[in-house]
The first five atom37 places (N, CA, C, CB, O) and aatype in JSON, in Angstrom:
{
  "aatype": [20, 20, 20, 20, 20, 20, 20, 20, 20, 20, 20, 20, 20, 20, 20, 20, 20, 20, 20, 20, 20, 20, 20, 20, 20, 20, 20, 20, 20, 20, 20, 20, 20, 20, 20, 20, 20, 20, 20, 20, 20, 20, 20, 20, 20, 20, 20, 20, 20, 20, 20, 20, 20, 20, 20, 20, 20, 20, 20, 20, 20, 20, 20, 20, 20, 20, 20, 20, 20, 20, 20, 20, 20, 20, 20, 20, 20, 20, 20, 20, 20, 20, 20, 20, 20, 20, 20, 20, 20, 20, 20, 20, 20, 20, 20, 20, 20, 20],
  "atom_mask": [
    [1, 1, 1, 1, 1],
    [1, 1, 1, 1, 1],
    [1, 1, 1, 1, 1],
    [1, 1, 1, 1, 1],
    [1, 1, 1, 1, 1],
    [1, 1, 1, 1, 1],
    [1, 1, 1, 1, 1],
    [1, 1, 1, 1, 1],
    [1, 1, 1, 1, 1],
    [1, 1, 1, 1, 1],
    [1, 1, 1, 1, 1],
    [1, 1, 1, 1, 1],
    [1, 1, 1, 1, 1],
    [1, 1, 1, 1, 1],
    [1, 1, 1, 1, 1],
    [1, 1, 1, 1, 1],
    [1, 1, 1, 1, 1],
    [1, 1, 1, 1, 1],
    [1, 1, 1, 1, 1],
    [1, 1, 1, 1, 1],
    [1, 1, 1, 1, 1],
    [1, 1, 1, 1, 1],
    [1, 1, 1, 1, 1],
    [1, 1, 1, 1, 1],
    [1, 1, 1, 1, 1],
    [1, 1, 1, 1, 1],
    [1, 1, 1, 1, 1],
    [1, 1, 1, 1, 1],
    [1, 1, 1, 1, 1],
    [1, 1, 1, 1, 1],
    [1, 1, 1, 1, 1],
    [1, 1, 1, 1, 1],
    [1, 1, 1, 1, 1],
    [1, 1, 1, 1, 1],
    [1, 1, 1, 1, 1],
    [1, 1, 1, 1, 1],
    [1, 1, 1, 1, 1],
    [1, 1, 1, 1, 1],
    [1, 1, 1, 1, 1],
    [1, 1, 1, 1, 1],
    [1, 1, 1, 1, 1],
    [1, 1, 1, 1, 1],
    [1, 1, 1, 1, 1],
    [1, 1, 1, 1, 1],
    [1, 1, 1, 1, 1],
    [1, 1, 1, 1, 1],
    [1, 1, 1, 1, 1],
    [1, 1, 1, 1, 1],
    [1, 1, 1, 1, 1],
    [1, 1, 1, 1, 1],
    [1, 1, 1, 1, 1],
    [1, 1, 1, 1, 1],
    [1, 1, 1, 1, 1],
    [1, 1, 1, 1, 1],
    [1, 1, 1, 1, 1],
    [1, 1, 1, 1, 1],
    [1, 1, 1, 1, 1],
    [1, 1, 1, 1, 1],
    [1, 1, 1, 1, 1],
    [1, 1, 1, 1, 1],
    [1, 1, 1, 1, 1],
    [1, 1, 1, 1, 1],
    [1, 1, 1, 1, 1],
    [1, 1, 1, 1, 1],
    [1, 1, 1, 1, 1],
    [1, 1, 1, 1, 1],
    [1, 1, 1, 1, 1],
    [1, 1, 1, 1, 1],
    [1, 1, 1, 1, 1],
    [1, 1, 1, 1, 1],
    [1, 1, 1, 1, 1],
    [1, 1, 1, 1, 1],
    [1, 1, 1, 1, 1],
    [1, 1, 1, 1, 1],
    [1, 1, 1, 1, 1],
    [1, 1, 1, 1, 1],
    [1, 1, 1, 1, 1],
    [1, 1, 1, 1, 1],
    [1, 1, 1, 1, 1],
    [1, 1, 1, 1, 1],
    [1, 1, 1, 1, 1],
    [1, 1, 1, 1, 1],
    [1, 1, 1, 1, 1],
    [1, 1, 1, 1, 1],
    [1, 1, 1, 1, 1],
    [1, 1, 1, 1, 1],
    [1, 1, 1, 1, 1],
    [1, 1, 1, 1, 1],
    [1, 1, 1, 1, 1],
    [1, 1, 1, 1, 1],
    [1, 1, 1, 1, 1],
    [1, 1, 1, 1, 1],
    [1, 1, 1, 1, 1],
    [1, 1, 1, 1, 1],
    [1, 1, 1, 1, 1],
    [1, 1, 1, 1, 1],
    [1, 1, 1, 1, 1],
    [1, 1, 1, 1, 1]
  ],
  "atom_positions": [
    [[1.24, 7.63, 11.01], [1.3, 9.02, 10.64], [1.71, 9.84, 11.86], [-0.06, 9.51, 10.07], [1.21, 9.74, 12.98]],
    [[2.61, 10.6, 11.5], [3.22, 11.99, 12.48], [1.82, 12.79, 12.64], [4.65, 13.2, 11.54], [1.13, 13.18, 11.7]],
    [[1.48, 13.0, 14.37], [0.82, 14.55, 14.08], [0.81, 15.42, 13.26], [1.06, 15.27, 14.68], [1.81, 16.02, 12.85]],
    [[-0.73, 15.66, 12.8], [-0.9, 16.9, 11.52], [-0.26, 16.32, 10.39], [-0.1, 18.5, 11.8], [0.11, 17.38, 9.88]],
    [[0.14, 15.46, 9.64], [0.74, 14.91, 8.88], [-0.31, 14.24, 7.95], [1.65, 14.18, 9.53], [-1.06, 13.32, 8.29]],
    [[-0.24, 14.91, 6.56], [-1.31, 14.6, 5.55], [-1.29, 13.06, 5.2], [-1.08, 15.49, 4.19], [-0.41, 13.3, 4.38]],
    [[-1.49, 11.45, 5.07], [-1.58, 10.47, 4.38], [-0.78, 10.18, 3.08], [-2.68, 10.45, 4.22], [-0.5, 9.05, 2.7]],
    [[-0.46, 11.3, 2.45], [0.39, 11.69, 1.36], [2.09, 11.5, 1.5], [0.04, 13.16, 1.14], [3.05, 10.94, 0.97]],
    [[1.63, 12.53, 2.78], [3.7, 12.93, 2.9], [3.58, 11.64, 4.37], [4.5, 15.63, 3.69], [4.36, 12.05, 5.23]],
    [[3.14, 10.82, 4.67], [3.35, 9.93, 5.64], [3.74, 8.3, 4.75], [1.88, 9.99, 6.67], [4.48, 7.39, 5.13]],
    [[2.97, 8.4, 3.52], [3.6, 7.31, 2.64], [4.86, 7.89, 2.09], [2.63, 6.82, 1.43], [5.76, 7.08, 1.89]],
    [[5.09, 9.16, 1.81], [6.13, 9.92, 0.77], [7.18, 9.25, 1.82], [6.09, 12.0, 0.48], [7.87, 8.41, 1.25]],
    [[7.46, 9.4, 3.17], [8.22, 9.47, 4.02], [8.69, 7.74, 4.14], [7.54, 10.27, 5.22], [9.79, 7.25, 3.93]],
    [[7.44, 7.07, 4.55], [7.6, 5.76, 5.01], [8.69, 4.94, 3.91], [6.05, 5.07, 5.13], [9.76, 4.36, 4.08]],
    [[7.84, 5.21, 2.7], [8.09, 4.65, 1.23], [10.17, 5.02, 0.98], [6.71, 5.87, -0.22], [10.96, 4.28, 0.4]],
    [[10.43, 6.09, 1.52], [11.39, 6.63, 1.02], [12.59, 5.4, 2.79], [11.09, 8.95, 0.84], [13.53, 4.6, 2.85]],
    [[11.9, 5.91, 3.5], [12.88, 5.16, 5.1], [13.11, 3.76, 4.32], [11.66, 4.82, 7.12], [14.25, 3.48, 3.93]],
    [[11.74, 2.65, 4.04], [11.79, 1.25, 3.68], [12.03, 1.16, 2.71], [10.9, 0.52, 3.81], [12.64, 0.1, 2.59]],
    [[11.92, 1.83, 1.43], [12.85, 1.51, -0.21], [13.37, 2.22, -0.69], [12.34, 1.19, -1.36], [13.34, 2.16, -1.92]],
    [[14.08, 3.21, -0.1], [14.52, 4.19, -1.08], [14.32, 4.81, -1.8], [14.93, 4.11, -1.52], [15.3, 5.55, -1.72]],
    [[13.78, 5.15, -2.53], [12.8, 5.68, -3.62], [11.85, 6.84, -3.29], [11.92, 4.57, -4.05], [11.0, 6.97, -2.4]],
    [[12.2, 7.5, -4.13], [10.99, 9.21, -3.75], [10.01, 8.95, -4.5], [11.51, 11.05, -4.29], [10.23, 8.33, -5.54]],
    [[8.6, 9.38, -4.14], [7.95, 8.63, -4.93], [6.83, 9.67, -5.3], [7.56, 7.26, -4.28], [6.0, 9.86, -4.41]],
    [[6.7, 10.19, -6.19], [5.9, 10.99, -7.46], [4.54, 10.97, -7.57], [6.25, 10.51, -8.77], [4.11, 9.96, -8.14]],
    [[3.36, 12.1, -7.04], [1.53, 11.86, -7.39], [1.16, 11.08, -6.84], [0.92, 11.49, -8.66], [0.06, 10.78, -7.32]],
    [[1.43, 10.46, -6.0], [0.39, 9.4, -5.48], [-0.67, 9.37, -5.65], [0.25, 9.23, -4.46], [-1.02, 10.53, -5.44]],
    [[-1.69, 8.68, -5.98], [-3.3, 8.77, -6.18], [-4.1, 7.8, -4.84], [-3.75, 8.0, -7.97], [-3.49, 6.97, -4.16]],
    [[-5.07, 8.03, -4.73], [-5.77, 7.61, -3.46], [-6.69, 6.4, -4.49], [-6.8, 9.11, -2.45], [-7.38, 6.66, -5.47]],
    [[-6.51, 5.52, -4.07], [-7.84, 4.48, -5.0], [-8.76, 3.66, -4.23], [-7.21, 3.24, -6.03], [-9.62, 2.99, -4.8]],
    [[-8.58, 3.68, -2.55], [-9.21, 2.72, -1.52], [-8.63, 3.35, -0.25], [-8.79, 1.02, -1.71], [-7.58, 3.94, 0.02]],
    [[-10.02, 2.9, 0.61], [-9.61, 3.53, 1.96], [-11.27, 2.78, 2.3], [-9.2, 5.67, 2.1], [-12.27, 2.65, 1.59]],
    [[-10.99, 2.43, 3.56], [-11.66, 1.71, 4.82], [-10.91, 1.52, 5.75], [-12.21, 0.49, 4.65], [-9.69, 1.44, 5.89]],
    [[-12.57, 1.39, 6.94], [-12.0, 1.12, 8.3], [-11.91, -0.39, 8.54], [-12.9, 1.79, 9.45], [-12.72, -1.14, 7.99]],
    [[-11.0, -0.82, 9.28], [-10.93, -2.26, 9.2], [-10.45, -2.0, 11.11], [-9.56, -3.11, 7.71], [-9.75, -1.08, 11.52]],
    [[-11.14, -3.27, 12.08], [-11.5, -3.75, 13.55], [-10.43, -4.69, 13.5], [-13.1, -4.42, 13.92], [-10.29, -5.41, 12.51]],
    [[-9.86, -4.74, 14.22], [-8.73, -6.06, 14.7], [-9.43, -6.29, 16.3], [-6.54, -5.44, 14.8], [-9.56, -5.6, 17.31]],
    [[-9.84, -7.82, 15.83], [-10.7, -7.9, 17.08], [-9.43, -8.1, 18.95], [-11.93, -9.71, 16.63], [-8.46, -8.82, 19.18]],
    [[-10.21, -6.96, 19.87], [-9.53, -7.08, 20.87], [-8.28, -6.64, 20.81], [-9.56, -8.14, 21.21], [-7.48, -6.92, 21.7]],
    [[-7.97, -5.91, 19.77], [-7.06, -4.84, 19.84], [-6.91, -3.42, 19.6], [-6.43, -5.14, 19.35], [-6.57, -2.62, 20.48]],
    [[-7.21, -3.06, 18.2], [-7.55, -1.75, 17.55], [-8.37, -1.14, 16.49], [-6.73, -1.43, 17.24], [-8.92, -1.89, 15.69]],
    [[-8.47, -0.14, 16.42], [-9.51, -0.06, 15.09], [-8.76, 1.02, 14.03], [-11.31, 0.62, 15.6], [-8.45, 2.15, 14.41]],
    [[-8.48, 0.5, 12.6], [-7.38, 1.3, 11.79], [-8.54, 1.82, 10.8], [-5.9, 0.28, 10.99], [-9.68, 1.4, 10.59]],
    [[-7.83, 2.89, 10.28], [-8.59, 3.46, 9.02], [-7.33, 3.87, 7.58], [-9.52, 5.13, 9.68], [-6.51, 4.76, 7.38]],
    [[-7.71, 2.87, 6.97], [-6.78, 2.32, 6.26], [-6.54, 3.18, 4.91], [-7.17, 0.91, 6.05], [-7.66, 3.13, 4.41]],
    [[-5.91, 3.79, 4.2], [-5.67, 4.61, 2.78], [-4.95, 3.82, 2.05], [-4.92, 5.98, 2.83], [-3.88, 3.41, 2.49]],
    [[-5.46, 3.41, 0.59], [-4.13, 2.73, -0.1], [-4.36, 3.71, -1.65], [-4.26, 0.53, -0.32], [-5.27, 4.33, -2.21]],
    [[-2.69, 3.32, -1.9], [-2.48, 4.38, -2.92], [-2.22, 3.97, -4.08], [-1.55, 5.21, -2.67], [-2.08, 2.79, -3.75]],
    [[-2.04, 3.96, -5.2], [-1.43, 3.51, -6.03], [-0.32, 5.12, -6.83], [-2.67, 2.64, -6.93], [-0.72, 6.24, -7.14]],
    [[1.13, 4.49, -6.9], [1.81, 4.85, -7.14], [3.12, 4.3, -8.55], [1.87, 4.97, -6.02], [3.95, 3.4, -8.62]],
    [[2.7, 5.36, -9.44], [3.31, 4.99, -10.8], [4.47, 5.69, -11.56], [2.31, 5.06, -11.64], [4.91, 5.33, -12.66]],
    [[4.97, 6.9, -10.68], [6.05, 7.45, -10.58], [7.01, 7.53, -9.38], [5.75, 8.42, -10.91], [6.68, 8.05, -8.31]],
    [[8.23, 6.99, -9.61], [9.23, 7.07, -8.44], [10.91, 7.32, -8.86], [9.08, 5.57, -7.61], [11.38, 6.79, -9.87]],
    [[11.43, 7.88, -8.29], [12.53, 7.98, -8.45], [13.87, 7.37, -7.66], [12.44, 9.0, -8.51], [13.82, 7.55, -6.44]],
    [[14.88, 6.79, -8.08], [15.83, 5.95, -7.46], [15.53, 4.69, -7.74], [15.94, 6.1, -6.1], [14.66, 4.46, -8.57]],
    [[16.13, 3.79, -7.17], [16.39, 2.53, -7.03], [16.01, 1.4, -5.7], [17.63, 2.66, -7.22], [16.52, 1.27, -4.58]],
    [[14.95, 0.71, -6.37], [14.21, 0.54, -5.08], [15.5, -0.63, -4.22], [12.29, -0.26, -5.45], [16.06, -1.61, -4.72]],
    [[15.63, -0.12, -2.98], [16.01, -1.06, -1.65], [15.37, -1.83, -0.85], [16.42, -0.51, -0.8], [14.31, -1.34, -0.46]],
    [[15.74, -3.35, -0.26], [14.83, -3.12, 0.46], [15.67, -3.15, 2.04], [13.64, -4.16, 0.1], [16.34, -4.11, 2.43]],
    [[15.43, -1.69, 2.94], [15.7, -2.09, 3.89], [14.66, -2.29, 4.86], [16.54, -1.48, 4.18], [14.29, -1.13, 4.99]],
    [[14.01, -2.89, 5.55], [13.53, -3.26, 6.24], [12.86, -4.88, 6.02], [12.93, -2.27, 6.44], [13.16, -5.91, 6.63]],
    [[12.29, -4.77, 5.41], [11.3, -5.87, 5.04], [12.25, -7.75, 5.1], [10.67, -5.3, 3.11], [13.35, -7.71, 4.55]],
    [[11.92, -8.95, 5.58], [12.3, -9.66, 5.07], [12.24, -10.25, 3.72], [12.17, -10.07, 5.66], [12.93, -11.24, 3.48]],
    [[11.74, -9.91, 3.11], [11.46, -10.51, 1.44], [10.62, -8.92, 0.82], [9.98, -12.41, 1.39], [9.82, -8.18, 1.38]],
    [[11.15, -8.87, -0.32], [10.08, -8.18, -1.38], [9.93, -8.8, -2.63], [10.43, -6.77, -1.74], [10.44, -9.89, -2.9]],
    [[9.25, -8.17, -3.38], [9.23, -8.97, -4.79], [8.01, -8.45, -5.87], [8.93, -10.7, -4.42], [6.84, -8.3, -5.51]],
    [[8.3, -8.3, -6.71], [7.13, -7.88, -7.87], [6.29, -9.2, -8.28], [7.91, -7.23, -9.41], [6.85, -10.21, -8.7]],
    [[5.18, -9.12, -8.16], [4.51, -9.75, -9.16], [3.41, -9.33, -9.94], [4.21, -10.68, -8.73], [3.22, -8.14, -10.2]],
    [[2.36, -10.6, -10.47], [1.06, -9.85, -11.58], [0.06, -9.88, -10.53], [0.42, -10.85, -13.23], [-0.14, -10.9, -9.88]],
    [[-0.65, -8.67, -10.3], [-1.5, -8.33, -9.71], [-2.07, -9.84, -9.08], [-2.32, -7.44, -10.57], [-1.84, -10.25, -7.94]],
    [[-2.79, -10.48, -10.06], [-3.68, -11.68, -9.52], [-2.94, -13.12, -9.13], [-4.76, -12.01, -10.68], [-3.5, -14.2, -9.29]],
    [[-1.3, -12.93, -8.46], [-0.6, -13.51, -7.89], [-0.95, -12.97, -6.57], [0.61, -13.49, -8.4], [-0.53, -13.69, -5.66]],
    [[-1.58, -11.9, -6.16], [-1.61, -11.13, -5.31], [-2.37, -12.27, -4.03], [-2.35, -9.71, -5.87], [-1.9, -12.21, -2.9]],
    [[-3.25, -13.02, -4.25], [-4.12, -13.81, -3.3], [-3.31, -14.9, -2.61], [-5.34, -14.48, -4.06], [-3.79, -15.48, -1.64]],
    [[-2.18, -15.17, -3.04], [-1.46, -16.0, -3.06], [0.09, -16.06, -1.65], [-1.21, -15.82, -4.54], [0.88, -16.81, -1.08]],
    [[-0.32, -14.81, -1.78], [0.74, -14.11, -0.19], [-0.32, -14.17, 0.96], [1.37, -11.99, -0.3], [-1.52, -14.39, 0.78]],
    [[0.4, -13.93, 2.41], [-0.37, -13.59, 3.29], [-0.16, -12.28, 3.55], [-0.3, -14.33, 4.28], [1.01, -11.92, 3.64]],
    [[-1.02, -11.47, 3.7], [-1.34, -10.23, 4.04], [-1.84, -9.95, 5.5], [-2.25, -9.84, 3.14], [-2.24, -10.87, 6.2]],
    [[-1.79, -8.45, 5.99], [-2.69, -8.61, 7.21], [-4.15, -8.3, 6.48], [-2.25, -7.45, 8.6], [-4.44, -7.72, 5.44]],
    [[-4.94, -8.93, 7.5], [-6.25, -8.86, 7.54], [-6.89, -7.71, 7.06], [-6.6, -9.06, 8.68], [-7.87, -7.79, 6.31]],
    [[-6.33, -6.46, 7.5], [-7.16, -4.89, 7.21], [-6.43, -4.5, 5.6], [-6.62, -3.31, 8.77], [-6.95, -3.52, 5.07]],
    [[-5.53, -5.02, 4.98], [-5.2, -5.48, 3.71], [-5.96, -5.98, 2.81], [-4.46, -6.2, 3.78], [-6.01, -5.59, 1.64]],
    [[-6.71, -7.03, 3.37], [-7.52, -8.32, 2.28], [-8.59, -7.45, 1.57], [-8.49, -9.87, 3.25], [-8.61, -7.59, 0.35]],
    [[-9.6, -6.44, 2.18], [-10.25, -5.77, 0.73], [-9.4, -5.12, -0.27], [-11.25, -4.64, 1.03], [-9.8, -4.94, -1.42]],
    [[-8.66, -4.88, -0.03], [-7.79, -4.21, -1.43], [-7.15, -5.16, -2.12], [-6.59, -3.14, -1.12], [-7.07, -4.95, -3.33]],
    [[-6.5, -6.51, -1.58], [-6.51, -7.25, -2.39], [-7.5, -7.79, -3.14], [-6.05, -7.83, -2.01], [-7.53, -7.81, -4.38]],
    [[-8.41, -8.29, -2.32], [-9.98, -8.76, -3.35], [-10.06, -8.18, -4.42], [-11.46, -8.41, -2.82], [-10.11, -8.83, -5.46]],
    [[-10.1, -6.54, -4.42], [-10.56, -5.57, -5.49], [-9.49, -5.65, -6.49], [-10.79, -4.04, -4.97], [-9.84, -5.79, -7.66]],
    [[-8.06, -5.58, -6.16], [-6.84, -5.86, -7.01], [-7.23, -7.28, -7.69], [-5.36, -5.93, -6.05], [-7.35, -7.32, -8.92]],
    [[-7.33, -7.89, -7.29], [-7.11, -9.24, -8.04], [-8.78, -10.05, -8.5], [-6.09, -10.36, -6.81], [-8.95, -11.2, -8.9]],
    [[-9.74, -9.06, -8.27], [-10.86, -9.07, -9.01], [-11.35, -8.32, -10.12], [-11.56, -8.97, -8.33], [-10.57, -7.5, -10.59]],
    [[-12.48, -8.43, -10.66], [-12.79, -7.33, -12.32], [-12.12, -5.49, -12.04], [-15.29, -7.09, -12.65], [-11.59, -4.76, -12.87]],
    [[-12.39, -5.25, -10.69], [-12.44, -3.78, -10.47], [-10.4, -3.49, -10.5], [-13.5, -3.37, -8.58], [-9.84, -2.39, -10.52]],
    [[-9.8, -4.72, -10.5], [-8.43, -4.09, -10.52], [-7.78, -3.74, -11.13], [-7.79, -4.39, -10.25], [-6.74, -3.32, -10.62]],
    [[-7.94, -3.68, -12.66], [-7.64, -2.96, -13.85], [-8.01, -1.48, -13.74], [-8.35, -3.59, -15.0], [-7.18, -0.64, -14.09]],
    [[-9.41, -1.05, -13.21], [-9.78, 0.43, -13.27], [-9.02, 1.06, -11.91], [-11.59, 0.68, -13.26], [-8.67, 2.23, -11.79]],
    [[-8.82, -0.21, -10.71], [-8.3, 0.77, -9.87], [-6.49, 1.09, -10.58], [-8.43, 0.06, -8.09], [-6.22, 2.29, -10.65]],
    [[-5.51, 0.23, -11.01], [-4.47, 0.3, -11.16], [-4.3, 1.48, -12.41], [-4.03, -1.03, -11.28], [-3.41, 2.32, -12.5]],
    [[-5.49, 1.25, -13.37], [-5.0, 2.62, -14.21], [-5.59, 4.24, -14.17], [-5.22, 2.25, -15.64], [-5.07, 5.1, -14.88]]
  ]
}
């Protein structure tokens, strides 16, 4: 995040640089602090997002790809990631996704 820069318009921004896509309401559904030992300490926001506009790109990333939520355990993620996957791909990830 840019100085003074709300969590909102710092995904609006990121989301739009790495896929193209403007992306519509974001909703807040998870947020924790997660320790990377011997390096930093992050405080993490994740969003779920169900309106976007354009055509998603991918520039940056080596691989992207859609799948069903509970394929989700199945990638590697970073570490300060893995509770939101748990919750995604456990009972609670239906109420967080809708």
């Amino acid at each position: 995040m840019e100085p003074g820069e709300r969590c909102e318009d710092a995904l609006t921004r990121e989301i739009k640089e790495e896929l193209a896509i403007e992306i519509h309401d974001p909703v807040k559904i998870f947020s924790h602090r997660h320790v990377y030992p011997v390096a930093f300490e992050v405080n993490l926001e994740f969003f779920r997002v169900t309106r976007f506009s354009g055509h998603v790109r991918n520039r940056v990333f080596q691989q992207i790809c859609w799948v069903p939520v509970g394929e989700l355990t199945k990638f590697d993620f970073l570490e300060g990631d893995l509770p939101l996957i748990a919750k995604l791909a456990g009972p609670e990830g239906e109420r967080l996704l809708s």
